[in-house]
C-alpha positions as CSV (number, residue, x, y, z in Angstrom):
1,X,0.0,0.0,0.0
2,X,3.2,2.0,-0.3
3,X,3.3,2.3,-4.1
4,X,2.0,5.6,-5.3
5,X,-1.1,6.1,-6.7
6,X,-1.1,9.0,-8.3
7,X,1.5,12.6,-8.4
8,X,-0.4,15.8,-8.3
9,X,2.3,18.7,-8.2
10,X,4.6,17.4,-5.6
11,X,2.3,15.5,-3.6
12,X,2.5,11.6,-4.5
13,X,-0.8,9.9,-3.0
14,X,-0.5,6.7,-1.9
15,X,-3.7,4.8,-0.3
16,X,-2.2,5.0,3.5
17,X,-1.6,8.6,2.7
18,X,-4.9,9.2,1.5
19,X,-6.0,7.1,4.8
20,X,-4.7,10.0,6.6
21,X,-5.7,12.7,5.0
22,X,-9.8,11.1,5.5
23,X,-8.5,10.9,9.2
24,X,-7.0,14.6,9.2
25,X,-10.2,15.6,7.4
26,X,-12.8,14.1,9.9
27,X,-10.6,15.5,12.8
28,X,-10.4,18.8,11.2
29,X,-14.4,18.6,10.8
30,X,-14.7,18.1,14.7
31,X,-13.9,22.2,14.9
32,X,-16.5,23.1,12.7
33,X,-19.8,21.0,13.9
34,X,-18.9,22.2,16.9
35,X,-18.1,26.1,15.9
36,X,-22.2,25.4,14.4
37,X,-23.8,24.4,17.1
38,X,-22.2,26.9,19.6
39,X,-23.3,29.8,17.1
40,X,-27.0,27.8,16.9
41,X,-27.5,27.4,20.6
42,X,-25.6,31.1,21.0
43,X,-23.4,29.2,24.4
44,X,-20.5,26.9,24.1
45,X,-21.7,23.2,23.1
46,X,-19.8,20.3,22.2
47,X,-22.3,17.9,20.7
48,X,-21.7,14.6,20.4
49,X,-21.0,13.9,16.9
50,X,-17.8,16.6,17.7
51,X,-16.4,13.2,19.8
52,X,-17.5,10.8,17.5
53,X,-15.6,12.6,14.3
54,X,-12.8,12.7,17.3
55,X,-12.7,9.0,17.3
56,X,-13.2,8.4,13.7
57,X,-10.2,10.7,12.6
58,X,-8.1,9.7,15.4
59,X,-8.3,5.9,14.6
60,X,-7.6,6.6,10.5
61,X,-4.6,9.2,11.4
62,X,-3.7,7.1,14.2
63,X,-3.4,4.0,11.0
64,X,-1.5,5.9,8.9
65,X,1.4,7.0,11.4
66,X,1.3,3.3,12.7
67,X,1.3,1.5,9.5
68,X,1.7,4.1,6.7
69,X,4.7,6.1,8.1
70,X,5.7,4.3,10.9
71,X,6.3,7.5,13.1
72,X,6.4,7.3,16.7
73,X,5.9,11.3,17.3
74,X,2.9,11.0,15.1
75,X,1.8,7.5,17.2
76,X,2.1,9.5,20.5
77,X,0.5,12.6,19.2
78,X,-2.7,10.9,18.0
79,X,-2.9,8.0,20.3
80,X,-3.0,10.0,23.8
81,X,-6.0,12.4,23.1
82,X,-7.8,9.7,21.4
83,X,-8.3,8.2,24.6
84,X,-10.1,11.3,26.0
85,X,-12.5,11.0,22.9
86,X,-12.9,7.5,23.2
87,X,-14.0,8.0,27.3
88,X,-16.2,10.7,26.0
89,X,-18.6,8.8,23.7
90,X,-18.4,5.7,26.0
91,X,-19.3,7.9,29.1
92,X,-22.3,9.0,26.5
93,X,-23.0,5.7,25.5
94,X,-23.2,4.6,29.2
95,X,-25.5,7.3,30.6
96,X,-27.9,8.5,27.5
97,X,-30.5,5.7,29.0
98,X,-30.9,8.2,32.7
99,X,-33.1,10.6,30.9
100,X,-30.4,13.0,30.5
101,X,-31.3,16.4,29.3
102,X,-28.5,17.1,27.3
103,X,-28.7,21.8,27.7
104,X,-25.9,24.3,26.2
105,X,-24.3,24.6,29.0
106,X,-24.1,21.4,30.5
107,X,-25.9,19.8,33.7
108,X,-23.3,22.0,35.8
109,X,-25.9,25.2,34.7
110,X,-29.1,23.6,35.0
């Protein structure tokens, strides 16, 4: 999966590099679906689909830096604050059966 796929300019795409750039991409996305709903509900909110595009992009850039670069600065980087996102949607996951009102603010405001 190393051979390149294609050169556009200088970039040469191979299919772990374009693994993560997808990740990069759905990690990047995070930043805007939650810069939407904080402008929608006019207070800081982090919905959940901000830590599920967390998880998604971290596991696909997380792949590439394992098994498509084999860097161990990029392994680190990614792999650390992944956890945080993964605790997130599992804590979610965990609790959304209690009735949870889920408010702008969060239950600290309520």
């Amino acid at each position: 999966m190393h051979e390149a796929l294609t050169e556009l300019h200088l970039i040469t795409l191979t299919p772990w590099k374009i693994i993560g750039l997808l990740g990069t991409l759905l990690f990047t996305a995070r930043w805007f679906v939650q810069f939407y709903a904080t402008k929608k509900n006019k207070r800081v909110t982090v919905p959940m689909s901000f830590w599920y595009l967390s998880v998604s992009g971290s596991i696909l850039t997380l792949a590439y830096f394992i098994w498509g670069k084999n860097d161990s600065v990029g392994i680190i980087q990614t792999a650390f604050p992944m956890l945080v996102s993964f605790y997130n949607v599992f804590a979610h996951l965990k609790n959304r059966d209690h009735n949870e009102t889920v408010k702008p603010g969060g239950p600290e405001e309520t």
